[in-house]
C-alpha positions in Angstrom: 2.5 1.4 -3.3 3.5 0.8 0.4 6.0 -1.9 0.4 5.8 -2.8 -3.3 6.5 -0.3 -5.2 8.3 1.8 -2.6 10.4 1.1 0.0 8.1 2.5 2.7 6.9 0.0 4.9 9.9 0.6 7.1 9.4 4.4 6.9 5.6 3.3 8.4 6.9 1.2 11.4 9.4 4.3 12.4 6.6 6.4 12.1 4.3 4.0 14.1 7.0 3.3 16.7 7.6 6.8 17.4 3.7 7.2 17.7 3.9 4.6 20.3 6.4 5.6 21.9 5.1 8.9 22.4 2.5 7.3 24.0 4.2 5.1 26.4 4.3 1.9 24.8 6.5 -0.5 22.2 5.1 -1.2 18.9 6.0 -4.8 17.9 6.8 -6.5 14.7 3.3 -8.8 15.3 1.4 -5.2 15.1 3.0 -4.4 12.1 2.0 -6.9 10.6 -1.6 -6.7 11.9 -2.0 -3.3 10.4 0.4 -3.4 7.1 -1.9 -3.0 4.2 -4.8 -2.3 6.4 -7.7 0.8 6.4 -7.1 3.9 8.1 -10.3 3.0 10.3 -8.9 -0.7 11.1 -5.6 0.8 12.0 -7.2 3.2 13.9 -9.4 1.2 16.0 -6.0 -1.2 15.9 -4.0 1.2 18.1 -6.5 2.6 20.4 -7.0 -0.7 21.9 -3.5 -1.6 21.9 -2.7 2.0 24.0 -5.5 1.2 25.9 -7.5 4.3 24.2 -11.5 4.7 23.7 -12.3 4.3 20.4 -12.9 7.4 19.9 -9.4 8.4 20.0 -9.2 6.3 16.4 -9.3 9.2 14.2 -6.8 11.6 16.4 -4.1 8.8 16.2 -4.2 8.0 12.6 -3.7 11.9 11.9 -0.7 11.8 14.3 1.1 9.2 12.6 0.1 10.1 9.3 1.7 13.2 10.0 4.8 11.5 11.0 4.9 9.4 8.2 5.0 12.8 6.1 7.9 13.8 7.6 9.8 10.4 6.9 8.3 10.5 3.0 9.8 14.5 3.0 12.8 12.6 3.2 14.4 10.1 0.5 12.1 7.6 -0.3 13.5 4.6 -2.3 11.9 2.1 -4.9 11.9 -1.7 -4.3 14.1 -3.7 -6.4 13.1 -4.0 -9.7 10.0 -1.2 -9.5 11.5 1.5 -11.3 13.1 -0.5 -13.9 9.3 -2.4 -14.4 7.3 0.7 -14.7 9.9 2.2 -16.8 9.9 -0.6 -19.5 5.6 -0.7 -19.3 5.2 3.2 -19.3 3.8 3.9 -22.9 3.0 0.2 -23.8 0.2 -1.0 -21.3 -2.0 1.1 -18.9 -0.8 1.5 -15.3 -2.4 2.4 -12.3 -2.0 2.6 -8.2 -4.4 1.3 -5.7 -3.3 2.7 -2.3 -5.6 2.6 1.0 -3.3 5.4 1.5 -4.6 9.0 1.7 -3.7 11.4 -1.5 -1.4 13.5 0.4 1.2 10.5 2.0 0.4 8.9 -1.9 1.4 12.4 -3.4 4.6 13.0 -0.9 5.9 9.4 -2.0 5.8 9.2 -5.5 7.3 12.8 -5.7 10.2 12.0 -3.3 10.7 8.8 -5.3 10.3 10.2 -8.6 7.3 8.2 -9.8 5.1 11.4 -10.3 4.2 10.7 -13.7 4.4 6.9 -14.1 0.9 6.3 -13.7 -2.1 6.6 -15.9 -4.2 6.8 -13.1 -3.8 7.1 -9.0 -6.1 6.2 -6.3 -6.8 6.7 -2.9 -8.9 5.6 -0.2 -10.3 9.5 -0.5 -11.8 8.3 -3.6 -14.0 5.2 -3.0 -16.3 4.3 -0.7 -14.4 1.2 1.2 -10.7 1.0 1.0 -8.8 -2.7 0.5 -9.7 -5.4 1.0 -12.8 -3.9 -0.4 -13.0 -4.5 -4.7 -14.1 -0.9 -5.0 -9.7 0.8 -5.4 -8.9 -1.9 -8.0 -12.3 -1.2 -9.7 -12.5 2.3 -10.0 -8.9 2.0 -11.2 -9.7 -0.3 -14.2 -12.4 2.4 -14.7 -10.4 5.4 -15.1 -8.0 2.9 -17.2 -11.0 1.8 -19.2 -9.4 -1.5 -19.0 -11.9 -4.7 -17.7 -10.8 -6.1 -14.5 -10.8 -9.6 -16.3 -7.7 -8.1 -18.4 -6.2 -6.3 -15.9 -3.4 -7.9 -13.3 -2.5 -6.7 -10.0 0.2 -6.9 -8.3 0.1 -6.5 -4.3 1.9 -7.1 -1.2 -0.3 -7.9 1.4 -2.9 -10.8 2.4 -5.4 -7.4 2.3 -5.1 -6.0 -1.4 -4.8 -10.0 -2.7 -8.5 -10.3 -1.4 -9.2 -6.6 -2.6 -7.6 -7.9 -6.1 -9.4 -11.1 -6.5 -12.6 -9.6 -5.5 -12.7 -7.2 -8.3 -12.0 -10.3 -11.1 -7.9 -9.4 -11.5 -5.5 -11.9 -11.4 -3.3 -11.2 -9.0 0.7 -11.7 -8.5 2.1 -11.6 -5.3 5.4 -10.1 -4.1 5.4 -10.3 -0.2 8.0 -8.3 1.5 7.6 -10.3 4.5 7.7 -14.2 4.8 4.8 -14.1 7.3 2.6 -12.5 5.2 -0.6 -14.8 3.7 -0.5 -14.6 0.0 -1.9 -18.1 -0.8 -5.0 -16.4 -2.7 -2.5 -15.0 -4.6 -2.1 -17.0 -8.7 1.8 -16.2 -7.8 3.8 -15.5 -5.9 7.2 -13.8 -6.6 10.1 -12.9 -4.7 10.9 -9.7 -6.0 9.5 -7.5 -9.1 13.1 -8.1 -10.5 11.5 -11.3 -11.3 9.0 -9.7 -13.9 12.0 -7.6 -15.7 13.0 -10.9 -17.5 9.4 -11.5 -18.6 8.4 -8.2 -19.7 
């Protein structure tokens, strides 16, 4: 969802900017990519060290800035280029699903703001499976509640994180980095925007 689908990455590094800044220190461009696509539990263990917290003050920051990324996604979200046209063209003909290691309520505020409510056959979260990316277990329990094999299935992703959480399930996977720095050589493709697959489809 994050950075793919939506353009929301840049609502997350406000979010975690103001987090650190409330806390007395300047979140960087290298921690955003550090964390982008990441667990809640990574990130969280992420920015305690980098504020110089125990670990034990994981938990209480990722609740502070998923509460500020609310307030961004209560605002207008926008699709990437290309998204709304692509899921608007496949609605009806294949099966589509999201994978987010987002929690429901940030996944449920997005696709609302964005207008994506009901394009999906099936949502979800890190709430629901065990381990979130780069863990198989999102992209499998979403060809599950698909009923579709993950041999036939194709995922698209963003990050080096839902590439490996792709492949490990048995997808194929197409890649559509937002960022140049961002590792998608396990990727089959890579594309430069989902504009890209409009022609295809």
């Amino acid at each position: 969802m994050d950075g793919l689908l939506l353009e929301t990455e840049v609502l997350w590094q406000r979010a975690e900017a103001r987090l650190f800044e409330r806390h007395g220190a300047q979140f960087t461009f290298e921690d955003k990519l550090t964390v982008m696509g990441t667990s809640a539990a990574f990130t969280g263990e992420f920015f305690a060290r980098r504020l110089g917290y125990p670990a034990d003050r994981a938990g209480s920051l990722v609740r502070e800035v998923s509460d500020l990324m609310l307030a961004e996604l209560q605002a207008q979200v926008e699709a990437r280029p290309g998204a709304a046209e692509l899921v608007k063209r496949l609605r009806g003909r294949v099966p589509l699903a999201l994978a987010s290691n987002s929690p429901r309520f940030l996944i449920d505020a997005a696709l609302l703001s964005a207008g994506f409510s009901d394009a999906f056959d099936a949502v979800v979260s890190s709430e629901d499976v065990a381990l979130p990316k780069p863990a198989p277990d999102l992209y499998l329990l979403a060809c599950k509640r698909l009923g579709v094999a993950p041999a036939d299935a194709l995922a698209l992703e963003d990050t080096s994180s839902g590439i490996a959480a792709a492949k490990a399930a048995g997808m194929a996977c197409i890649a559509v980095p937002q960022f140049a720095e961002t590792d998608v050589s396990a990727a089959d493709r890579v594309i430069d925007s989902l504009e890209e697959l409009l022609v295809e489809a």
